[in-house]
C-alpha positions in Angstrom: -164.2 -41.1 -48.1 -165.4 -42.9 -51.4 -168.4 -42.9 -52.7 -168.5 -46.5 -52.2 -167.5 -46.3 -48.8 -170.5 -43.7 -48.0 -173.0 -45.8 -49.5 -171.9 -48.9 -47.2 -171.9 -47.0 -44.4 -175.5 -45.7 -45.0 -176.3 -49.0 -45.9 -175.0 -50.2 -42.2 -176.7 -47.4 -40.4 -179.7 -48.0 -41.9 -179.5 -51.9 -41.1 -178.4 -51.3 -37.4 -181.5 -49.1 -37.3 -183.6 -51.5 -37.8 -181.5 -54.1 -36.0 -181.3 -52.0 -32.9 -185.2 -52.8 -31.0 -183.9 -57.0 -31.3 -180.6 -56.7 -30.6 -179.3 -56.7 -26.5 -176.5 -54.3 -26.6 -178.0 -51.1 -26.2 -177.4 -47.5 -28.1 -175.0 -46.0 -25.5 -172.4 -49.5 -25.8 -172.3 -49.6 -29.1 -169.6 -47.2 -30.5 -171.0 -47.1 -34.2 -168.5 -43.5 -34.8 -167.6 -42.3 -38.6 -164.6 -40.6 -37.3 -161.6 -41.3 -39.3 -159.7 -41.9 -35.6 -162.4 -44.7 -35.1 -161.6 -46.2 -38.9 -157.7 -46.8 -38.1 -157.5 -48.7 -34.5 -154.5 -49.4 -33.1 -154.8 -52.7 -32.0 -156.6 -55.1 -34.5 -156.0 -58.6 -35.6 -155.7 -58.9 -39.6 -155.4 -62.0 -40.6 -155.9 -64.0 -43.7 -156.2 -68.0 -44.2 -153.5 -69.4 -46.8 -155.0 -72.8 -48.4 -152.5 -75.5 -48.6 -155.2 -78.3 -49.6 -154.6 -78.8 -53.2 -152.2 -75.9 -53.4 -155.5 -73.4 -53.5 -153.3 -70.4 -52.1 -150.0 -72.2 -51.9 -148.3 -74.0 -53.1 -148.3 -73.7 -57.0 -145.3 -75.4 -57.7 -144.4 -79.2 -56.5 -140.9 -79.3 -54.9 -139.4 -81.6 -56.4 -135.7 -80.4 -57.3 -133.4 -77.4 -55.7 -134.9 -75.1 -58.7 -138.2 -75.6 -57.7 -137.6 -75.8 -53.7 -136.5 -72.2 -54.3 -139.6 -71.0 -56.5 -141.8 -72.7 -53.9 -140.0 -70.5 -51.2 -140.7 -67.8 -53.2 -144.1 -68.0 -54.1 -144.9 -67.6 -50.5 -142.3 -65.0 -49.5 -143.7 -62.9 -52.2 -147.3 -63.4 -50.3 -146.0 -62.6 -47.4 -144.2 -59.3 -48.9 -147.9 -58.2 -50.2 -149.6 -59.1 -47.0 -146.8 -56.7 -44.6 -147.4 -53.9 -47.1 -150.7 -54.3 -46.8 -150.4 -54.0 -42.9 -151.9 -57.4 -41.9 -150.2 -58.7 -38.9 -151.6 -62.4 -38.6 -151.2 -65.2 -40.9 -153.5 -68.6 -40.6 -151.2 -70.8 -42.4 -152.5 -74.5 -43.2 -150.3 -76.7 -40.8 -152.1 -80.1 -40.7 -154.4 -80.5 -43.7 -156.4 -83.9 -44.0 -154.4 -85.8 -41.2 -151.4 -84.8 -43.3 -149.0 -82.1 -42.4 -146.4 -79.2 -43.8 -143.6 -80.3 -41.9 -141.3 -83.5 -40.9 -143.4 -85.2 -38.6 -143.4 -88.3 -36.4 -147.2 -88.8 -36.5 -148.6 -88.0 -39.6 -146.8 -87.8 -43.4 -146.5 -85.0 -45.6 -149.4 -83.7 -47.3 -149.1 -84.2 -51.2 -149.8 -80.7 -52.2 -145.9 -80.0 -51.4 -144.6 -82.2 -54.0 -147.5 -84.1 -56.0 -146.9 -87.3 -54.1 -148.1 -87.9 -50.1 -145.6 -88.4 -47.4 -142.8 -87.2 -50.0 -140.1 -85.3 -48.5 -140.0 -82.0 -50.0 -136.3 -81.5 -49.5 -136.8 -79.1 -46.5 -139.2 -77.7 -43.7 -141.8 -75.1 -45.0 -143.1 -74.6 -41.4 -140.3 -73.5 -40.2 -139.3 -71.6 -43.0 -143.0 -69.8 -43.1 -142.8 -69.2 -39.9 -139.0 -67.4 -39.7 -140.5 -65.6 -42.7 -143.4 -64.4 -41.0 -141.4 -63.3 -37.9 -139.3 -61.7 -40.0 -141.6 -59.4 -41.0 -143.2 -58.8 -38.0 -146.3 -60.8 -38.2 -147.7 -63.5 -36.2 -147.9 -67.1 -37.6 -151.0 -69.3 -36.4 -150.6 -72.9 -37.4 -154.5 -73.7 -38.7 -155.4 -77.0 -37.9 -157.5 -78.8 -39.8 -159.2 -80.7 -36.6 -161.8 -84.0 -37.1 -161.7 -84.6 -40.8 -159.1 -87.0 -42.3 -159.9 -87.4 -46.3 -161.2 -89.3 -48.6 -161.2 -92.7 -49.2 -158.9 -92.3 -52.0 -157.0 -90.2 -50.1 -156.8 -92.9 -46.7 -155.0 -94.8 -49.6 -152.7 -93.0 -50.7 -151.7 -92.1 -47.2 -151.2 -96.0 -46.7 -150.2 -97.4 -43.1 -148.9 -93.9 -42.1 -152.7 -93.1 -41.7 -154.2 -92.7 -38.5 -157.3 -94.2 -40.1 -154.8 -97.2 -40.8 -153.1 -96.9 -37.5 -155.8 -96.3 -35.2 -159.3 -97.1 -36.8 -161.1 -97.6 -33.4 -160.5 -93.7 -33.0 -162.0 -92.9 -36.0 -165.4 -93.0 -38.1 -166.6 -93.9 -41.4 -169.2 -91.6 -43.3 -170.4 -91.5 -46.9 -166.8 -92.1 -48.4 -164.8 -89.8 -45.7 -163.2 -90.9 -42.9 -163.5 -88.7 -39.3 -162.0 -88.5 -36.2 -164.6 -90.0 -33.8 -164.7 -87.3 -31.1 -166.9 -89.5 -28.9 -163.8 -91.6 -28.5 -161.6 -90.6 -25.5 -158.2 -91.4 -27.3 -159.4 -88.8 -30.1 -158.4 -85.5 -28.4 -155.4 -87.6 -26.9 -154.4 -88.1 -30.8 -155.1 -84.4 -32.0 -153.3 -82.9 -28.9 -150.1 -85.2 -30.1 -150.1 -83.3 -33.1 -150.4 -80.1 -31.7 -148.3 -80.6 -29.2 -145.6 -81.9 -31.7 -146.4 -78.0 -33.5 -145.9 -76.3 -30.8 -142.6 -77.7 -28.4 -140.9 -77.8 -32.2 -142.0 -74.9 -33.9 -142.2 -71.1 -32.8 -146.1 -70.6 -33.4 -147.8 -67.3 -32.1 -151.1 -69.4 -32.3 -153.2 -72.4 -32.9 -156.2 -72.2 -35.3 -158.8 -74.8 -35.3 -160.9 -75.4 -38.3 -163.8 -78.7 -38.5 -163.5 -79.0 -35.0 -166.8 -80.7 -35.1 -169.0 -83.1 -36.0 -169.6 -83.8 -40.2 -173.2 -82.4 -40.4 -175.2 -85.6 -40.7 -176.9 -85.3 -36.9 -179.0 -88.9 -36.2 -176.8 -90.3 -39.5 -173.6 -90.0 -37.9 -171.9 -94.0 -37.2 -171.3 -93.3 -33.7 -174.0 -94.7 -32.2 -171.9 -97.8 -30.6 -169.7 -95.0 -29.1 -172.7 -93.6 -27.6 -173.7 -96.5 -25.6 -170.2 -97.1 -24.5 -169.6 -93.3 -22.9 -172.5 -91.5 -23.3 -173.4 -91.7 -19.5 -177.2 -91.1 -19.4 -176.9 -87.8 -21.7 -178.7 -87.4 -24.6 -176.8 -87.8 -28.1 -176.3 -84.0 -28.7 -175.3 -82.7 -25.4 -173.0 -85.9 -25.5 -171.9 -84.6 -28.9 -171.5 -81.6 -27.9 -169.5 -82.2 -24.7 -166.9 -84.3 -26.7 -166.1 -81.2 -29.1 -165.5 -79.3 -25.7 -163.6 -81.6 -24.1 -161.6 -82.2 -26.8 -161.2 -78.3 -27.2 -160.0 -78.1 -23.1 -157.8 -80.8 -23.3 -155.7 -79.3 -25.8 -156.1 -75.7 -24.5 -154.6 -76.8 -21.1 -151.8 -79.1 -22.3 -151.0 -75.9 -25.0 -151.1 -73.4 -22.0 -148.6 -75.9 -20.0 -146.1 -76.3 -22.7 -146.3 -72.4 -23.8 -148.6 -70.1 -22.5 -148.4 -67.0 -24.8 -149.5 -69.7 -28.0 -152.8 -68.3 -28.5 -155.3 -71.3 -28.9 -158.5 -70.2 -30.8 -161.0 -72.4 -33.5 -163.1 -71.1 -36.4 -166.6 -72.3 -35.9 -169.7 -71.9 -38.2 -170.8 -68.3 -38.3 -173.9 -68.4 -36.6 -173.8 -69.9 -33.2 -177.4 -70.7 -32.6 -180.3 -68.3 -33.5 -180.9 -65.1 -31.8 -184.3 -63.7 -30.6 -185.1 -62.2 -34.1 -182.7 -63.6 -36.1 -182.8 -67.1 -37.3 -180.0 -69.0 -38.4 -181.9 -70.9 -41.0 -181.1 -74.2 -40.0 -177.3 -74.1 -39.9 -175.5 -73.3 -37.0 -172.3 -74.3 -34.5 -174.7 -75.2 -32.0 -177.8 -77.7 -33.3 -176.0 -78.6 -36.5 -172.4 -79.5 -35.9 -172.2 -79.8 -32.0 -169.9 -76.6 -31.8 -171.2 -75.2 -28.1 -168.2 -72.5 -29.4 -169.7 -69.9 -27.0 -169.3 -71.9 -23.9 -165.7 -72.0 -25.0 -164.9 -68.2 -24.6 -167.5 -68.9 -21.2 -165.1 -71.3 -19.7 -162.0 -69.5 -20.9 -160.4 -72.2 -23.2 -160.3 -70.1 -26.0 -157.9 -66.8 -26.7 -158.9 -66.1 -30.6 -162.1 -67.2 -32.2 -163.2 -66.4 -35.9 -166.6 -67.3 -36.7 -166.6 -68.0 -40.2 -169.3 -65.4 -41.0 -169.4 -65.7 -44.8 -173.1 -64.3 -45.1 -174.6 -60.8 -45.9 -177.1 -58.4 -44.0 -179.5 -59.6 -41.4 -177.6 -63.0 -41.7 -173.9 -61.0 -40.7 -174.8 -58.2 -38.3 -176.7 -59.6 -35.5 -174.9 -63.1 -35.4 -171.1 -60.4 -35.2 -173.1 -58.7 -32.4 -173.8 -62.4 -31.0 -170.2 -63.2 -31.1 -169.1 -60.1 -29.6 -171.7 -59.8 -26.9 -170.4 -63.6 -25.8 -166.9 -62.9 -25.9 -165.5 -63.1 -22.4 -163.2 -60.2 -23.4 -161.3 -62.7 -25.8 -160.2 -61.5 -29.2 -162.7 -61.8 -31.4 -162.1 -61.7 -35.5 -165.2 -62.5 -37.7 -163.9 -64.6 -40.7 -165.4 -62.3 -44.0 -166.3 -64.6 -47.2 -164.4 -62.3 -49.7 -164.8 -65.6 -52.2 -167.8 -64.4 -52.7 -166.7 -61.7 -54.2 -166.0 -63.9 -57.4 -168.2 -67.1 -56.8 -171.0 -65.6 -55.9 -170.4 -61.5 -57.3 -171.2 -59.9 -54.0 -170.9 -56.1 -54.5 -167.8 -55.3 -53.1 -169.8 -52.6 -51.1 -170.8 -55.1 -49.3 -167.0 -56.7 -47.6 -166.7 -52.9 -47.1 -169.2 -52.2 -45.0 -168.8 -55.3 -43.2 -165.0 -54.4 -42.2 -166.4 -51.2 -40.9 -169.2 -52.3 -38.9 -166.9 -54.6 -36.9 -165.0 -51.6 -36.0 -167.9 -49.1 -35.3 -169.2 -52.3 -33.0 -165.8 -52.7 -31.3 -165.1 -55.8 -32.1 -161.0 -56.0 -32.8 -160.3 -57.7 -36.2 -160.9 -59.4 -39.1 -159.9 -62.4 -41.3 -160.4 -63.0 -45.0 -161.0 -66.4 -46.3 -159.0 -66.6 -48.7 -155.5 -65.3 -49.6 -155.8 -65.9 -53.0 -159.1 -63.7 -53.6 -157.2 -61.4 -52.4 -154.2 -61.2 -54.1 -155.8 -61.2 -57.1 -157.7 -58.0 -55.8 -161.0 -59.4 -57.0 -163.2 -56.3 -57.6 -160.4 -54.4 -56.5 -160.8 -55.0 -52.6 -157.3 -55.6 -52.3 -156.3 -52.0 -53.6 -159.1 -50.6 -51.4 -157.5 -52.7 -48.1 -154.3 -51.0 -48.8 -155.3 -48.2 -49.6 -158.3 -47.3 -47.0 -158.7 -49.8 -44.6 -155.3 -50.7 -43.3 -153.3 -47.8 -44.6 -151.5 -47.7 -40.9 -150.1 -51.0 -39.1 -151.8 -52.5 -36.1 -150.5 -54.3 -33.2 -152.4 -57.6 -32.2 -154.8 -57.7 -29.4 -153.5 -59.0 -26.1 -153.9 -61.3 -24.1 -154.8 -59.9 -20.7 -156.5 -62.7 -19.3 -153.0 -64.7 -18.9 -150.3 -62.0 -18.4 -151.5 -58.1 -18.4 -148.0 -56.9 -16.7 -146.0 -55.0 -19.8 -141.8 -55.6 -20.0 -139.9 -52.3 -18.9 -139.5 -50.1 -21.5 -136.3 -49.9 -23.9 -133.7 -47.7 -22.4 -131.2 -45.2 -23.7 -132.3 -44.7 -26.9 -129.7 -43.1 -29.3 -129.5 -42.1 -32.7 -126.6 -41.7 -35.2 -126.3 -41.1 -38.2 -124.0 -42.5 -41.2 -123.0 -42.8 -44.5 -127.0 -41.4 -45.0 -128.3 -43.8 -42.8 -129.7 -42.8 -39.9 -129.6 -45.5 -36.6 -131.9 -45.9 -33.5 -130.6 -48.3 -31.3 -131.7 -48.5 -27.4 -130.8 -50.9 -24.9 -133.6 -54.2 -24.1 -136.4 -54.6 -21.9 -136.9 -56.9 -19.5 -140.0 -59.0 -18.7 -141.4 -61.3 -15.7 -141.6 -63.8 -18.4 -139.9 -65.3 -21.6 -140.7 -67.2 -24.6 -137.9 -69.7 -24.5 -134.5 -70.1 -23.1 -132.9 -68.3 -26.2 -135.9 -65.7 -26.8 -136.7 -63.6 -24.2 -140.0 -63.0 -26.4 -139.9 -59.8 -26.4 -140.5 -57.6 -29.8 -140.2 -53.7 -30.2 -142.3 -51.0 -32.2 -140.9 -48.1 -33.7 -142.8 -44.6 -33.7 -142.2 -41.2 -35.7 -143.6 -38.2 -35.6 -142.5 -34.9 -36.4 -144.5 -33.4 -33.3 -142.8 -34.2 -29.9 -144.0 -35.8 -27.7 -145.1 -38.4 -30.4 -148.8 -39.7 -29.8 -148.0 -43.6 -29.7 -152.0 -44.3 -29.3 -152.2 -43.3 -33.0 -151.5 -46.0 -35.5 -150.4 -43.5 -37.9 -147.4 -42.8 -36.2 -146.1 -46.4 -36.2 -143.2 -46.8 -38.4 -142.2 -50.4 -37.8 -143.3 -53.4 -35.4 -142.7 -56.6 -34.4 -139.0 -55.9 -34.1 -136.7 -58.3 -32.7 -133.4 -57.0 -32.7 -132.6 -53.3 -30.7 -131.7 -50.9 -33.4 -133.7 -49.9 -36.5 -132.4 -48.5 -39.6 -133.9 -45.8 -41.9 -132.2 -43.3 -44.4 -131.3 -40.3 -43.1 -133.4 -38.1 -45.1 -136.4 -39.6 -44.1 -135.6 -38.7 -40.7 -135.1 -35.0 -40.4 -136.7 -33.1 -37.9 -138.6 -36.5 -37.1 -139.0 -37.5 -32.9 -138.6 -40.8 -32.5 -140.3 -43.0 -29.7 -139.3 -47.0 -29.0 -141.8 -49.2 -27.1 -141.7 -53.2 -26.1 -144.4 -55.5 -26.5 -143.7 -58.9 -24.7 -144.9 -62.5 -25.5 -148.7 -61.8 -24.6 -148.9 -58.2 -26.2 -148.7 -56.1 -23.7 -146.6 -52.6 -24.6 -144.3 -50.6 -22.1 -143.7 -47.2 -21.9 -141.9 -45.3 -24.4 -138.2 -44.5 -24.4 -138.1 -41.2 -26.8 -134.9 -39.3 -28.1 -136.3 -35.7 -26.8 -134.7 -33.7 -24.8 -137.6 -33.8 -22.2 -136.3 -37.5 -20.9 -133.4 -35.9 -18.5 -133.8 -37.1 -15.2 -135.1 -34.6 -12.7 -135.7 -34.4 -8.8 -138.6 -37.3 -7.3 -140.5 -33.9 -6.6 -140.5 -32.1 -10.0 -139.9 -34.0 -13.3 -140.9 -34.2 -17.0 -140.4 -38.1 -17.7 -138.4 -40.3 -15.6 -138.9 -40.7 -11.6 -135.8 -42.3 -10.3 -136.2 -45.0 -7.8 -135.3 -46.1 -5.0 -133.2 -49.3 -4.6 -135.3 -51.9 -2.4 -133.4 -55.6 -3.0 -137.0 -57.3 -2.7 -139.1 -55.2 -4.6 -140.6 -56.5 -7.8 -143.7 -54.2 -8.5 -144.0 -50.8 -9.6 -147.6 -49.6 -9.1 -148.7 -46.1 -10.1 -152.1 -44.7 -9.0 -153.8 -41.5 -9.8 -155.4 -38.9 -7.3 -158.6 -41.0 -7.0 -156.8 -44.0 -6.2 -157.6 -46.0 -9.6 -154.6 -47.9 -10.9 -153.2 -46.6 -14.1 -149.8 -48.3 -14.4 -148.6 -51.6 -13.5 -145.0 -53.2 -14.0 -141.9 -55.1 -12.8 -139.6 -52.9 -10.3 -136.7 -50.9 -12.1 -134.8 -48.1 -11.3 -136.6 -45.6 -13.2 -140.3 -45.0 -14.1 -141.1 -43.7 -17.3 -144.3 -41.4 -17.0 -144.4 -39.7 -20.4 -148.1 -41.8 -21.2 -149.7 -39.9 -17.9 -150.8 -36.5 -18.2 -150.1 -33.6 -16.0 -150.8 -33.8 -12.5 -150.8 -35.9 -8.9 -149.9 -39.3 -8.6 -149.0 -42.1 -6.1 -146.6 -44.7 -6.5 -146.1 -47.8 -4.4 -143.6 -50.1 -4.5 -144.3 -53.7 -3.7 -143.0 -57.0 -2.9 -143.8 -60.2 -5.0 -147.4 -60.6 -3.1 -148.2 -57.3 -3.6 -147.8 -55.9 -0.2 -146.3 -52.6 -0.4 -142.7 -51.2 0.1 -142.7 -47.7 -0.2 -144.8 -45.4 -1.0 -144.7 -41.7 -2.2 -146.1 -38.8 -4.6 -144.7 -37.4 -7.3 -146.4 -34.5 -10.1 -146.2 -34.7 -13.7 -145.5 -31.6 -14.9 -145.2 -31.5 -18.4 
């Protein structure tokens, strides 16, 4: 560990020390370990927000010509290159910028950072090409949505009649030169789900981002006082407020979860959501100051992802994390780190350091860095000291339990040949009780190595490629001598099988005495495999196959049952792990 590193986690200690008395979540929940095994979790969201508005992160050439369509292409394919060797796994890629968009769209016109010039075509889609590119590489692309604000005057104009400002004015609101969604209007969420909506039935997005969904902070100044008295129904003006931010936020999650329900819906609110019993938020947060009631959100269920935008330090970071996390409704939570602070404002970089590892010691799983371009530039060198001792190990993303917790079946018949000094794993696919569309099954696989056997797939370490679509993998043959391979699946919602391995140890064996597999037994209407251990807790749960892998359970008893589609059971019988 650096020196740097030791300081911020003394630093962290210290503060959690004196944190600890006015905080709720007591000593004995809070996993604050210096172990390097808690530093490198396996799953962890690491995401990063790439700027499109005014071509801050991206774009930083206008596409204007097949020469420059190609350099645009590559400006981002190279980001994309330093972000996978970097081992992040989610990008937050500006979709819908100032009610202008990255991609050919029937509502709203292109946004003029692609080419210099608004609603001109830049000569082909970037979301879709972003997004291939991202998929490629095994990350996950979440189209961030810039929600309630619309521009600029100047801006309006330039947009001319293709301007929902233009279009539809009675939706919208006029406020010191900007114009505004008017979320107090009920065609307002109506209009912003249309957009998402055209995102997501055209375009393979892993997620949804939100960003300004809320009110311009303004509070009694805010021109929407005549839509108060229309539909404010007896409330007062900020519960009303408040309530149209939600409602807006519910409509759209429930429409997404119709049309797709693996897209992972999630917003990225002000940091602080209200203050906490020591803590204040000095007079800007979610809940008083921009009508975000964000924690009701994760509450009611309506939100998968949320990333408080948590750009502070110190007494104004920690306790509002532990807020967050406390509040979470076992939904992903990834604080949103300032690192432009870094430069704007010459934060230490001690102090992003210790903030990545207290979300970790607190258990909270992930982290997203606003923005790309402070760290590409490794400003104060925090990019070298991600790469090199943060993420030095890939993670897989969070899942989502809450809407599907039943993992695919695992890859089968894993084999491995080698030629011409490549060396070839290839392994027949899973199968899963849902899909992601008609021609994508949804399903993506993750590669381990280890030259132990059996290979320890909990440790990240060991993780020598993800987000795989195709079955086979490809590595030269050197590197893989004397190296154990295991293959998992990880469907649509993240959950992972069982491994398929290449050791000797997978031949099938007697229902009674066994290393790996259990065969079983052919019942036409079973669809449930359930396995139990000698207390009767359930370890394992997944669709009915042939053959149960049990390599992840350790030696001894166990009880599998075999059930129908409603869960009544089939069969039942033990079987022993012995190895």
């Amino acid at each position: 560990m650096t020196t740097i590193c030791r300081k911020a986690f003394t630093k962290v200690f210290l503060l959690l020390f004196v944190l600890h008395p006015f905080i709720r979540t007591s000593a004995q929940e809070m996993p604050f370990a210096l172990s390097k095994a808690s530093q490198y979790p396996k799953y962890e969201m690491r995401a990063v927000w790439i700027t499109v508005l005014s071509g801050l992160d991206w774009p930083n050439t206008n596409a204007l010509s097949p020469q420059s369509i190609a350099k645009q292409k590559k400006e981002i394919c190279e980001q994309l290159d330093q972000f996978k060797a970097a081992n992040f796994n989610t990008i937050l890629m500006q979709t819908r910028v100032r009610g202008d968009v990255i991609y050919p769209s029937q509502i709203e016109p292109y946004t003029d950072a692609l080419t210099g010039t608004c609603g001109k075509d830049p000569g082909y889609d970037p979301l879709a090409f972003i997004i291939d590119e991202c998929h490629k590489r095994g990350m996950e692309f979440h189209a961030w949505v810039v929600a309630i604000p619309l521009g600029s005057d100047k801006h309006i104009r330039n947009q001319g009649n293709k301007s929902i400002a233009r279009k539809k004015p009675s939706i919208c609101m006029h406020y010191r030169g900007y114009w505004y969604l008017n979320p107090g209007h009920p065609e307002a969420k109506e209009y912003l789900f249309s957009v998402v909506k055209e995102i997501v039935t055209r375009y393979d997005v892993d997620g949804i981002n939100f960003d300004y969904i809320r009110y311009p902070d303004g509070r009694t100044r805010i021109p929407d006082q005549s839509t108060f008295r229309k539909y404010g129904k007896g409330k007062t003006l900020a519960q009303w407020r408040r309530d149209n931010i939600t409602e807006m936020v519910r409509y759209i999650y429930k429409g997404v979860k119709e049309l797709k329900p693996y897209v992972k819906i999630g917003s990225s609110p002000l940091g602080k959501y209200r203050d906490t019993n020591r803590y204040s938020s000095r007079g800007w947060n979610a809940y008083n100051t921009v009508f975000q009631d964000a924690r009701y959100w994760l509450e009611e269920g309506i939100h998968d992802v949320i990333c408080p935008m948590v750009y502070f330090r110190e007494e104004n970071f920690y306790p509002f994390v532990l807020d967050w996390k406390e509040n979470s409704n076992g939904r992903i939570v990834t604080p949103g780190l300032g690192v432009y602070f870094l430069e704007e404002a010459n934060w230490p970089l001690s102090d992003v350091e210790q903030q990545i590892y207290f979300t970790r010691s607190a258990g909270v799983p992930g982290q997203a860095y606003f923005r790309a371009r402070f760290l590409l530039n490794n400003v104060s060198g925090l990019f070298d000291t991600i790469k090199r001792e943060v993420y030095p190990y890939p993670a897989l993303v969070p899942a989502m339990k809450w809407q599907d917790s039943i993992p695919p079946t695992h890859p089968a018949n894993l084999a491995v040949k080698e030629e011409n000094g490549m060396l070839t794993l290839s392994w027949d696919a899973s199968q899963d009780n849902s899909t992601r569309s008609a021609s994508d099954t949804g399903i993506r696989y993750q590669v381990y190595a280890s030259s132990t056997t059996p290979v320890d797939i909990t440790k990240p370490q060991h993780l020598l490629a993800t987000g795989l679509k195709e079955t086979h993998y490809t590595i030269e043959a050197e590197k893989g001598k004397g190296v154990h391979f295991d293959v998992t699946a990880v469907d649509c919602y993240g959950n992972e099988s069982l491994p398929e391995k290449t050791t000797a140890s997978m031949q099938q064996q007697s229902s009674t005495g066994f290393s790996h597999i259990v065969a079983v037994p052919e019942i036409p209407e079973a669809r449930f495999l359930i396995v139990s251990d000698a207390y009767g807790r359930e370890l394992l749960k997944q669709p009915y196959q042939r053959e149960l892998n049990t390599s992840r359970l350790e030696k001894g008893a166990y009880t599998l049952r075999i059930t129908d589609a409603k869960g009544v059971t089939l069969k039942k019988e033990m079987f022993l792990k012995v190895e």
